[in-house]
C-alpha positions as CSV (number, residue, x, y, z in Angstrom):
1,X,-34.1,-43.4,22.0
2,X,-30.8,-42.2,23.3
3,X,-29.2,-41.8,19.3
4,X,-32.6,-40.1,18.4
5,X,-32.6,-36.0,17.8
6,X,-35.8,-35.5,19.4
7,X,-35.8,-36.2,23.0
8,X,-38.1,-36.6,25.3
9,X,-38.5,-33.7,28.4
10,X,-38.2,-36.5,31.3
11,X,-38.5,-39.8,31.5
12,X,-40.5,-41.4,34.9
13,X,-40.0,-45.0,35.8
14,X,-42.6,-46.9,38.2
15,X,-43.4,-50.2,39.4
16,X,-40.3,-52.5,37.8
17,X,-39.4,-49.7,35.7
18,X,-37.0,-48.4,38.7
19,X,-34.8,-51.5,38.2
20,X,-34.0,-49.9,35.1
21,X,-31.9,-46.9,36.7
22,X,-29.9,-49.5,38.8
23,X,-26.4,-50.1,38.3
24,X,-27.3,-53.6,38.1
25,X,-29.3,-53.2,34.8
26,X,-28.1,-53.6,31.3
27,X,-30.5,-50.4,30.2
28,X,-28.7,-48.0,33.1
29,X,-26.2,-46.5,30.7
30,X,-29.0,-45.7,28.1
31,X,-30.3,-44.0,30.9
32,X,-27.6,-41.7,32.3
33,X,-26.8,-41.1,28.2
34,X,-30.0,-39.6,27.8
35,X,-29.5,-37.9,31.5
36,X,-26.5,-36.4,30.0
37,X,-28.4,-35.0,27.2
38,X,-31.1,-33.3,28.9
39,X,-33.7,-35.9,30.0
40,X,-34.9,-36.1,33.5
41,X,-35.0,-39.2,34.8
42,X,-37.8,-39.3,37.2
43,X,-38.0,-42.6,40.1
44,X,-41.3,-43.9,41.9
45,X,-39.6,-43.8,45.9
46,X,-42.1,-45.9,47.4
47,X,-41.0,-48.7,44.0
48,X,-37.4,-47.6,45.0
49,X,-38.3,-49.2,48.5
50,X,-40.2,-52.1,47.5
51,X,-37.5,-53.8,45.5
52,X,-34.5,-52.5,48.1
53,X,-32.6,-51.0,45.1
54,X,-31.4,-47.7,46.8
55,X,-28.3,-48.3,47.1
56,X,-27.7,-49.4,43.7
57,X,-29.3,-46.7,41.7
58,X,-26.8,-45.0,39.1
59,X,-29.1,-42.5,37.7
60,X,-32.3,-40.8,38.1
61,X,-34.1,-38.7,41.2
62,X,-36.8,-40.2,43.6
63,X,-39.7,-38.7,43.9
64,X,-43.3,-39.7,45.1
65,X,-46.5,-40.7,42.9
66,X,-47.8,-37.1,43.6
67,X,-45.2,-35.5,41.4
68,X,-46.0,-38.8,38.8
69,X,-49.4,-38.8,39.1
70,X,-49.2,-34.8,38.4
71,X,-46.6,-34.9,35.2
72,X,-48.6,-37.8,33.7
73,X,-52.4,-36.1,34.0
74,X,-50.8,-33.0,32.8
75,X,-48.8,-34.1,29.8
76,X,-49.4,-34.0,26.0
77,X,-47.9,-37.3,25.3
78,X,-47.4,-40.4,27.7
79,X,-45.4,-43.6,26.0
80,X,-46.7,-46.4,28.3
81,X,-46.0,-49.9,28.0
């Protein structure tokens, strides 16, 4: 996704997806490359807390599943897993 011309607007991670944006994760780099390139990298807080990863996160901004719930109901595409 990162190499690709057409990126995404922002990218929101929930659940285990937070892990990803920790500096612990393999994926983290692909994350603050795409940061770097325009992507927002949007972070579930209450996940954040649940799996004590604060203080390890290398890229992205918390926010709360208001915001989530709010970009996802409103968007034209959603990639979900």
């Amino acid at each position: 996704l990162s190499e690709n011309d057409s990126l995404p607007v922002e990218l929101i991670c929930y659940n285990g997806g937070v892990k990803l944006a920790s500096s612990d994760s393999a994926f983290c780099e692909y994350l603050k490359k795409l940061n770097g390139k325009g992507v927002k990298v949007t972070l579930c807080g209450t996940c954040v807390d649940v799996y004590g990863i604060k203080e390890t996160l290398a890229v992205g901004e918390i926010s709360n599943m208001y915001y989530i719930l709010n970009r996802l109901s409103s968007s034209l595409k959603i990639v979900k897993p």
